[in-house]
Chimera marker file (.cmm) of the C-alpha trace (Angstrom):
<marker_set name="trace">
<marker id="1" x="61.853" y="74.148" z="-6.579" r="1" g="1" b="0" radius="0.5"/>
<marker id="2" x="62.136" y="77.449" z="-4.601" r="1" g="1" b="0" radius="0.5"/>
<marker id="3" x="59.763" y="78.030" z="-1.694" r="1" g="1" b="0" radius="0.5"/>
<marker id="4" x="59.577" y="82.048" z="-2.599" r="1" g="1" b="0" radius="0.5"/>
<marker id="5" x="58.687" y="80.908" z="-5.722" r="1" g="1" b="0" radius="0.5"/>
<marker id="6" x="55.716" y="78.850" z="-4.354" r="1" g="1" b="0" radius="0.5"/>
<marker id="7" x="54.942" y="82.004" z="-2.263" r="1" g="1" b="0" radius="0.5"/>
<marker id="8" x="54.720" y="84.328" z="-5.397" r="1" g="1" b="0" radius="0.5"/>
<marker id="9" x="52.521" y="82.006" z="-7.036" r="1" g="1" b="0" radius="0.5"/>
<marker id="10" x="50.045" y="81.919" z="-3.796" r="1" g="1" b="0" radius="0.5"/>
<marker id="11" x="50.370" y="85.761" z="-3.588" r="1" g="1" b="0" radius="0.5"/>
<marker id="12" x="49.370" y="86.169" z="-7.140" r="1" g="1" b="0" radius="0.5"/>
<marker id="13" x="46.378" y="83.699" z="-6.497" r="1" g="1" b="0" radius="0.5"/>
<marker id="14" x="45.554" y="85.289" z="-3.142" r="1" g="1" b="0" radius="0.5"/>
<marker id="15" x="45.119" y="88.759" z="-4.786" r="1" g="1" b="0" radius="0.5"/>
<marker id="16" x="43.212" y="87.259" z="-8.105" r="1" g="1" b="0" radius="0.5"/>
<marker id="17" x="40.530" y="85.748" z="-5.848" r="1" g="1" b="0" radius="0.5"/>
<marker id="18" x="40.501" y="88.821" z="-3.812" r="1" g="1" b="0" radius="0.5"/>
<marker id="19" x="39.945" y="90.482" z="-6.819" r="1" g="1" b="0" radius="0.5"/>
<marker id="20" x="37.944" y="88.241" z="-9.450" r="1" g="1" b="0" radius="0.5"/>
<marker id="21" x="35.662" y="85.939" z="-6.897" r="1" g="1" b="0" radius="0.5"/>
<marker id="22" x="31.513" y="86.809" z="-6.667" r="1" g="1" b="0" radius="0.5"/>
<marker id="23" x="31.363" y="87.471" z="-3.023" r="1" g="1" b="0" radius="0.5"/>
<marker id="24" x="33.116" y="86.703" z="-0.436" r="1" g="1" b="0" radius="0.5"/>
<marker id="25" x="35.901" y="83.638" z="-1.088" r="1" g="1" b="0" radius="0.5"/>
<marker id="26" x="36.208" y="80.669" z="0.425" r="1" g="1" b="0" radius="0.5"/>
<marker id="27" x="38.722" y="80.457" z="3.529" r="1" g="1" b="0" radius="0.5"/>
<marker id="28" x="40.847" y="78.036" z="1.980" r="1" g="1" b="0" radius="0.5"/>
<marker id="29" x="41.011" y="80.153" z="-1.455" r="1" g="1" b="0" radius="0.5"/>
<marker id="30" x="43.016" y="82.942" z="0.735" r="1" g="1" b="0" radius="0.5"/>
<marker id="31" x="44.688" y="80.770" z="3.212" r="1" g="1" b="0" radius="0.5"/>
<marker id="32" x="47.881" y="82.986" z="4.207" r="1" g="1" b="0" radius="0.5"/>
<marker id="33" x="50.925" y="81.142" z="2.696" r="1" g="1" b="0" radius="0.5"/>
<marker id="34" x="52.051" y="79.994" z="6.191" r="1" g="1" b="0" radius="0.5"/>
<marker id="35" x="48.773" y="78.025" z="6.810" r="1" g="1" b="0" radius="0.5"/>
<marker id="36" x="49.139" y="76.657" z="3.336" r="1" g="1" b="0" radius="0.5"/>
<marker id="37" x="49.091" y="72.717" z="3.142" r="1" g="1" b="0" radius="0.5"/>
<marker id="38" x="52.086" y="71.183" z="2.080" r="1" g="1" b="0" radius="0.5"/>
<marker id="39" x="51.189" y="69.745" z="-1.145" r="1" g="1" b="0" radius="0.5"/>
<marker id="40" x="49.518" y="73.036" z="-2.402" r="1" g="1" b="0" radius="0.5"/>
<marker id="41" x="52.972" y="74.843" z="-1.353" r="1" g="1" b="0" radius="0.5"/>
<marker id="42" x="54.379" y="71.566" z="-3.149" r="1" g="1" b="0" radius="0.5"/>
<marker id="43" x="51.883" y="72.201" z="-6.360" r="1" g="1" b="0" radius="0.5"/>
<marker id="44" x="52.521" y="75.932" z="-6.507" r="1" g="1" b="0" radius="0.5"/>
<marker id="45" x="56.137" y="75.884" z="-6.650" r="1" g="1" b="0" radius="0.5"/>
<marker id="46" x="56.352" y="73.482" z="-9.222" r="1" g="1" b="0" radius="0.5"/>
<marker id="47" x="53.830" y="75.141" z="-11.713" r="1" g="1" b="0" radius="0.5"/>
<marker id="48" x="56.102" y="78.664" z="-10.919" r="1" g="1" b="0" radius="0.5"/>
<marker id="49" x="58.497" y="76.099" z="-12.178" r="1" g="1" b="0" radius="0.5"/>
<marker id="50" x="56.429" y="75.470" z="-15.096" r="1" g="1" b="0" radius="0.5"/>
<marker id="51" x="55.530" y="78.688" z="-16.253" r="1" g="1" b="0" radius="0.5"/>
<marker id="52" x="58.747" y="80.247" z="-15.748" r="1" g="1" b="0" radius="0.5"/>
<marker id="53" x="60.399" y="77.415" z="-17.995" r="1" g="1" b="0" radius="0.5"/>
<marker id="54" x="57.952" y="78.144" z="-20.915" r="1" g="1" b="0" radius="0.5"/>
<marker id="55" x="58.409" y="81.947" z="-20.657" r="1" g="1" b="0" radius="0.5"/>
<marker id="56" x="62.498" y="81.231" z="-20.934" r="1" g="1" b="0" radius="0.5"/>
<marker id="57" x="61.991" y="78.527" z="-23.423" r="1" g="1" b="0" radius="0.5"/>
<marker id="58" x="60.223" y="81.265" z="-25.587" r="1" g="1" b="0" radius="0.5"/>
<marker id="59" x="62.979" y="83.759" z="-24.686" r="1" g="1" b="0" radius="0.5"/>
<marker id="60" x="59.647" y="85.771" z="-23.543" r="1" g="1" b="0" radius="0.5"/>
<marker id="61" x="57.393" y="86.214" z="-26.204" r="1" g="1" b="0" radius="0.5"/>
<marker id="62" x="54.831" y="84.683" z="-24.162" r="1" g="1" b="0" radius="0.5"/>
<marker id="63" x="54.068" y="88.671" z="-24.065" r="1" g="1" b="0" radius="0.5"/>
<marker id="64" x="52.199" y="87.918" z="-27.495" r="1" g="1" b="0" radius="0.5"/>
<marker id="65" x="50.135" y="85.605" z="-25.846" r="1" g="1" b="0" radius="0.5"/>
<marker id="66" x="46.381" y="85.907" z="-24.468" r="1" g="1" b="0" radius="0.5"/>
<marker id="67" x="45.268" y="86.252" z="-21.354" r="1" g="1" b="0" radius="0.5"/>
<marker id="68" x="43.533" y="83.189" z="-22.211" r="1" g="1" b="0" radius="0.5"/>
<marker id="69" x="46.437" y="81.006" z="-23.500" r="1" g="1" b="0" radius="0.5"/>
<marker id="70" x="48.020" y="81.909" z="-19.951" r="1" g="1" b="0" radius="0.5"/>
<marker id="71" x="45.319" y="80.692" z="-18.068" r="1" g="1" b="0" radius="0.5"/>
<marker id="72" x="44.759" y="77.479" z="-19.983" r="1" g="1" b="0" radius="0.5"/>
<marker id="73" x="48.739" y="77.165" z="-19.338" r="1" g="1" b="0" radius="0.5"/>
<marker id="74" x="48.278" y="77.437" z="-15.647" r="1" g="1" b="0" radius="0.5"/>
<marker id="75" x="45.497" y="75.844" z="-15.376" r="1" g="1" b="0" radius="0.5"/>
<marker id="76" x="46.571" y="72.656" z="-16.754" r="1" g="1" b="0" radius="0.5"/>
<marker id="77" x="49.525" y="72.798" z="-14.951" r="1" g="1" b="0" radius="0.5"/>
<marker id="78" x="47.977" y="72.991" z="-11.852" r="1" g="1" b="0" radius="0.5"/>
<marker id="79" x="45.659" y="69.965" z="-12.915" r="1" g="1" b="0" radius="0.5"/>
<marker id="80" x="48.949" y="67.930" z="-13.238" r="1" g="1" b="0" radius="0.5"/>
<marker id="81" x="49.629" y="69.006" z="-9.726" r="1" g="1" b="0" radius="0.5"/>
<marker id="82" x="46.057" y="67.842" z="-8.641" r="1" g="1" b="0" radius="0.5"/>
<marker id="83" x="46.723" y="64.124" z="-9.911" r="1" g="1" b="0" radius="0.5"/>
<marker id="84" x="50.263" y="63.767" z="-8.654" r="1" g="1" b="0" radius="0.5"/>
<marker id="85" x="49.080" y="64.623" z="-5.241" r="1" g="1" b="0" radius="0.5"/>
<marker id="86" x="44.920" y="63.237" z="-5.320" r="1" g="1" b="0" radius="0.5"/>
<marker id="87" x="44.189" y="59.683" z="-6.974" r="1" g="1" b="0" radius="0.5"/>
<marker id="88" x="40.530" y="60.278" z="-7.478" r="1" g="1" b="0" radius="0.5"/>
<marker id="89" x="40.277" y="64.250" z="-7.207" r="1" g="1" b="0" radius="0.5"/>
<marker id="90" x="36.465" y="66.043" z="-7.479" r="1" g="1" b="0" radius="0.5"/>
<marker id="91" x="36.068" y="66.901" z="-10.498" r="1" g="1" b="0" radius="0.5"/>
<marker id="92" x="35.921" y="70.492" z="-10.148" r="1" g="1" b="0" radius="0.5"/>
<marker id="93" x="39.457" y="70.281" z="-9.237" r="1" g="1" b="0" radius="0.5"/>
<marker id="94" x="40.039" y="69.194" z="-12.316" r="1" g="1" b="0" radius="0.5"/>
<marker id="95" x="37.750" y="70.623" z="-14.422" r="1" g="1" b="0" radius="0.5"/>
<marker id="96" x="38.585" y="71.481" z="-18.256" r="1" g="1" b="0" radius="0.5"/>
<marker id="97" x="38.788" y="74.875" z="-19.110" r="1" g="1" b="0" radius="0.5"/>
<marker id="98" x="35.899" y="76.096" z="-20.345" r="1" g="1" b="0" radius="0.5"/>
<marker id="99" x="34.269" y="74.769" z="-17.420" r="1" g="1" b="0" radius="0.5"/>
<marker id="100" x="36.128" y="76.802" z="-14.611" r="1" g="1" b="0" radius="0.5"/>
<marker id="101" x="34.532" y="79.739" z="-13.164" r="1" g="1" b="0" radius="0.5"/>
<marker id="102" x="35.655" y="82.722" z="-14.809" r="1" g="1" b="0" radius="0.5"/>
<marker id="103" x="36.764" y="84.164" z="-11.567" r="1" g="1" b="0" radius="0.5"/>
<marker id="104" x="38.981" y="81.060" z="-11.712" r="1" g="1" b="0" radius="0.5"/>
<marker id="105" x="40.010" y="81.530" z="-15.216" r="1" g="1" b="0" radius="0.5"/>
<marker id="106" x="40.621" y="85.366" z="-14.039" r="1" g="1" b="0" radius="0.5"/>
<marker id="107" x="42.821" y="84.632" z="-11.999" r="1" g="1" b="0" radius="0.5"/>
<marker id="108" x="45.075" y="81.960" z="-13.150" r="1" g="1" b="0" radius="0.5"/>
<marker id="109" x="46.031" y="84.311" z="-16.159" r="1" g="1" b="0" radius="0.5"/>
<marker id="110" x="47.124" y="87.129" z="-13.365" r="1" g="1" b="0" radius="0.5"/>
<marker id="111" x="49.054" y="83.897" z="-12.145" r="1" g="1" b="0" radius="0.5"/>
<marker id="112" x="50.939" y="83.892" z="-15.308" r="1" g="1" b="0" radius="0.5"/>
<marker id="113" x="51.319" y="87.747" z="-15.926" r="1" g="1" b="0" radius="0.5"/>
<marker id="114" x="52.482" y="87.858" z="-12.420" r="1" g="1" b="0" radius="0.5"/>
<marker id="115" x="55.029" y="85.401" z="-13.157" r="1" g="1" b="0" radius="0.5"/>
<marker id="116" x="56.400" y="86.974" z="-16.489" r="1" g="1" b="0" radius="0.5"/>
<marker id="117" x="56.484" y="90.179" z="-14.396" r="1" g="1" b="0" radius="0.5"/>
<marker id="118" x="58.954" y="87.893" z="-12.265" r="1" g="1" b="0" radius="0.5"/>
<marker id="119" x="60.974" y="86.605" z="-15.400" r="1" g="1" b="0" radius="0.5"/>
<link id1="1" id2="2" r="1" g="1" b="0" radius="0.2"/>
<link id1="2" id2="3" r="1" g="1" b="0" radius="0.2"/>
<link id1="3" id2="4" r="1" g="1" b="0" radius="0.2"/>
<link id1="4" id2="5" r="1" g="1" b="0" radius="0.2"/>
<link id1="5" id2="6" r="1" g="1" b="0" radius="0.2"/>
<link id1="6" id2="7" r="1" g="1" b="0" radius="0.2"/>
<link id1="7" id2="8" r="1" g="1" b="0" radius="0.2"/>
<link id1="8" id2="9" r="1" g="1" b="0" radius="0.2"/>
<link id1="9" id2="10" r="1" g="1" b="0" radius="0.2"/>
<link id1="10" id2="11" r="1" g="1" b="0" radius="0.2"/>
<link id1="11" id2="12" r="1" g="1" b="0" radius="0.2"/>
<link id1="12" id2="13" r="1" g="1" b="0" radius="0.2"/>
<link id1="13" id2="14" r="1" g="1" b="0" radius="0.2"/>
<link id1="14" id2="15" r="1" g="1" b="0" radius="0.2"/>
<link id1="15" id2="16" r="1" g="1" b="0" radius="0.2"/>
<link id1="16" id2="17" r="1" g="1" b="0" radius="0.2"/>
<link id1="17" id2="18" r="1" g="1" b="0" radius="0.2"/>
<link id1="18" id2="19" r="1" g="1" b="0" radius="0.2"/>
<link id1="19" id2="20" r="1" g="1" b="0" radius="0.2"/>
<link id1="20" id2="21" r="1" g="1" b="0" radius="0.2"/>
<link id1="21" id2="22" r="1" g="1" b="0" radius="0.2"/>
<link id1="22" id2="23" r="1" g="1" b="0" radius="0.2"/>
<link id1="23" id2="24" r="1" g="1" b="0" radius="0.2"/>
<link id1="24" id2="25" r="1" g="1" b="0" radius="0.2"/>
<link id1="25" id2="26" r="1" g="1" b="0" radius="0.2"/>
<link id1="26" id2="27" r="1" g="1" b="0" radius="0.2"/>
<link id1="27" id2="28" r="1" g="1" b="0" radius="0.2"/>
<link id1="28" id2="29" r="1" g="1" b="0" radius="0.2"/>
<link id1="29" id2="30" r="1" g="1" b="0" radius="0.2"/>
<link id1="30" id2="31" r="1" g="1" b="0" radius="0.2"/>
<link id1="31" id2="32" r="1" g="1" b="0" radius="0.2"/>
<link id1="32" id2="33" r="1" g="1" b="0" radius="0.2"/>
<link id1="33" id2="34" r="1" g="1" b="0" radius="0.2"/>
<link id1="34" id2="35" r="1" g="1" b="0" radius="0.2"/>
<link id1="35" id2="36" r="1" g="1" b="0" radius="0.2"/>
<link id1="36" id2="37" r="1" g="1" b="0" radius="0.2"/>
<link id1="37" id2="38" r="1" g="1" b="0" radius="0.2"/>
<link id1="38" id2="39" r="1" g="1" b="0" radius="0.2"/>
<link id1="39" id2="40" r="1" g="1" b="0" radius="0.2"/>
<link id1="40" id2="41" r="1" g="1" b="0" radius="0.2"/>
<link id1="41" id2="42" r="1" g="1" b="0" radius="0.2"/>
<link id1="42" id2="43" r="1" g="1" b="0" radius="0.2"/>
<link id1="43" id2="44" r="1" g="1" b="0" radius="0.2"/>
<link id1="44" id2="45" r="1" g="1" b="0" radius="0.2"/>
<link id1="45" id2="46" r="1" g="1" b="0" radius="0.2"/>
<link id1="46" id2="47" r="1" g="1" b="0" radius="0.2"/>
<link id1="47" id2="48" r="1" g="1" b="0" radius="0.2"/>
<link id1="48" id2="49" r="1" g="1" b="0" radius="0.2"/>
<link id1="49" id2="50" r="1" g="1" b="0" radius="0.2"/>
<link id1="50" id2="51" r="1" g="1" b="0" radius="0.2"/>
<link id1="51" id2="52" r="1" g="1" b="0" radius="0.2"/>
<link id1="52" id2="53" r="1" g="1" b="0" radius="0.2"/>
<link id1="53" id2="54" r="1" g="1" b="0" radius="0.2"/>
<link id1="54" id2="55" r="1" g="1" b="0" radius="0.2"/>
<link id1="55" id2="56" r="1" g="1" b="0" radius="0.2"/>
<link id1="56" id2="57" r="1" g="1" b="0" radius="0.2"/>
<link id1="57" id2="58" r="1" g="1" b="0" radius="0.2"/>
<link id1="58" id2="59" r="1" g="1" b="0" radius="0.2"/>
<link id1="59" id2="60" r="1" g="1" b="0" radius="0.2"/>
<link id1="60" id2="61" r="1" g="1" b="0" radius="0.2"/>
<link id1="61" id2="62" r="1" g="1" b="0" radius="0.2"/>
<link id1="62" id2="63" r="1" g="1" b="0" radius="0.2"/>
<link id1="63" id2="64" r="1" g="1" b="0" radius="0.2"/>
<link id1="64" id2="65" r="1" g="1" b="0" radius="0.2"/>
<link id1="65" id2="66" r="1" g="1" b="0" radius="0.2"/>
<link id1="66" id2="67" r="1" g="1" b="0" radius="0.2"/>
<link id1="67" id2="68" r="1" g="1" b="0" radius="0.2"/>
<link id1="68" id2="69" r="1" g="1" b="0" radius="0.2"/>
<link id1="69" id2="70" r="1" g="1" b="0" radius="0.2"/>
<link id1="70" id2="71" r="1" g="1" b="0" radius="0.2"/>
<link id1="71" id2="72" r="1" g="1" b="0" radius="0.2"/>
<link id1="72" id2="73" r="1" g="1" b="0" radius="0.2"/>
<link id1="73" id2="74" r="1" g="1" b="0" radius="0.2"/>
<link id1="74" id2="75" r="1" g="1" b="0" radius="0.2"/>
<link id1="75" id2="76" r="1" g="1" b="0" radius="0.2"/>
<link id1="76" id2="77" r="1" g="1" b="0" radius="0.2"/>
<link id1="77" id2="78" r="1" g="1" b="0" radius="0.2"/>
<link id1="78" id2="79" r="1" g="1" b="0" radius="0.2"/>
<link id1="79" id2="80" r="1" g="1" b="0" radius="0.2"/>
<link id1="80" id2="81" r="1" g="1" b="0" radius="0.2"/>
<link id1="81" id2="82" r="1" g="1" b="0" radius="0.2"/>
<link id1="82" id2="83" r="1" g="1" b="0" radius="0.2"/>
<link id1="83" id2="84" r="1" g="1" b="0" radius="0.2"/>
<link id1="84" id2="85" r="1" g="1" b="0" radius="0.2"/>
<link id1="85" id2="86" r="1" g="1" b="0" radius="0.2"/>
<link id1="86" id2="87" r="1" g="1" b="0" radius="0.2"/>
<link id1="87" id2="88" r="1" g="1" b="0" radius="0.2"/>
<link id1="88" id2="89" r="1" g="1" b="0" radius="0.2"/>
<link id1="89" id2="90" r="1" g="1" b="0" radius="0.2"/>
<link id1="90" id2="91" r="1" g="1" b="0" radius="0.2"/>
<link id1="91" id2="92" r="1" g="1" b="0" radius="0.2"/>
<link id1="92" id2="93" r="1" g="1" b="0" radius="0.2"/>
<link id1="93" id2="94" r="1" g="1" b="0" radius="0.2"/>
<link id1="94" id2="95" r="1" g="1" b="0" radius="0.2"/>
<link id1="95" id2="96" r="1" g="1" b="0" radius="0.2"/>
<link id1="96" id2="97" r="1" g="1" b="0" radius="0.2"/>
<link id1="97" id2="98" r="1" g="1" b="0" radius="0.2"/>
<link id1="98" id2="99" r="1" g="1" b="0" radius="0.2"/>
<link id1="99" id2="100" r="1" g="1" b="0" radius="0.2"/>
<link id1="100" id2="101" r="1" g="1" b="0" radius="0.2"/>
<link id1="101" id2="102" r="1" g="1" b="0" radius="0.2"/>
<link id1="102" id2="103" r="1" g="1" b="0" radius="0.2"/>
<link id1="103" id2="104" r="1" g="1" b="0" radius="0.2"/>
<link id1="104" id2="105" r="1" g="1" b="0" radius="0.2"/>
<link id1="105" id2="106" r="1" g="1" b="0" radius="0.2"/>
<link id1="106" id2="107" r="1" g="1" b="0" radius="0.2"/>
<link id1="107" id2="108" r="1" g="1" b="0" radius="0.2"/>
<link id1="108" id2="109" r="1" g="1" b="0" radius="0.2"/>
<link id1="109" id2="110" r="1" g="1" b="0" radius="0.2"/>
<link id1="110" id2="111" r="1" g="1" b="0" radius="0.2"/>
<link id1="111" id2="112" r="1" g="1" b="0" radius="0.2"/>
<link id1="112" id2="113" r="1" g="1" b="0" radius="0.2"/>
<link id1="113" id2="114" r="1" g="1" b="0" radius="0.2"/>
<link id1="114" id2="115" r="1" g="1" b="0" radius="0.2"/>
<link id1="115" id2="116" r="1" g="1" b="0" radius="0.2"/>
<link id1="116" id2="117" r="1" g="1" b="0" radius="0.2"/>
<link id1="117" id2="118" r="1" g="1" b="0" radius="0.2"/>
<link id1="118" id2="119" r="1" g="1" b="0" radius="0.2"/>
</marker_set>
């Protein structure tokens, strides 16, 4: 796993909660990379990982997908990441889908988009 790529996934979050979030964000939602904990840099590399593999696997016609489909693809990525690292996480941090904040869901398809832009 590459630690830029960890940092291009935090970026991209970073800027969608900037963005998407009601308010003003939580400190930990726009923790500067640096100040990052280890398993989040951990959990964001790895779903780069993820994402990027499905984008080459489709030899990029993810670029017919919705901005939905990316979401859900990050999104349950990251849950993945949440119960490798957590044995008995809340469970808004693992929350299905339809029942993230769309702020949330708002940003985990820029997540993807950002990556493809990477790809």
């Amino acid at each position: 796993m590459s630690i830029a790529h960890g940092r291009i996934f935090r970026e991209a979050w970073v800027e969608g909660v900037k963005q998407h979030y009601p308010g003003e964000p939580k400190s930990g939602y726009v923790t500067p990379w640096e100040e990052t904990p280890e398993w989040e840099r951990e959990s964001a590399a790895a779903v780069y990982e993820q994402v990027r593999g499905f984008i080459e696997a489709t030899g990029g016609r993810t670029d017919k997908l919705s901005r939905v489909q990316k979401g859900r693809f990050v999104a349950l990525c990251w849950i993945g990441q949440i119960y490798k690292h957590f044995t008995d996480p809340k469970l808004a941090y693992v929350a299905d889908w339809e029942d993230m904040p769309g702020w949330q869901q708002e940003t985990d398809a820029d997540i993807f988009e950002r990556i493809e832009q990477e790809v």
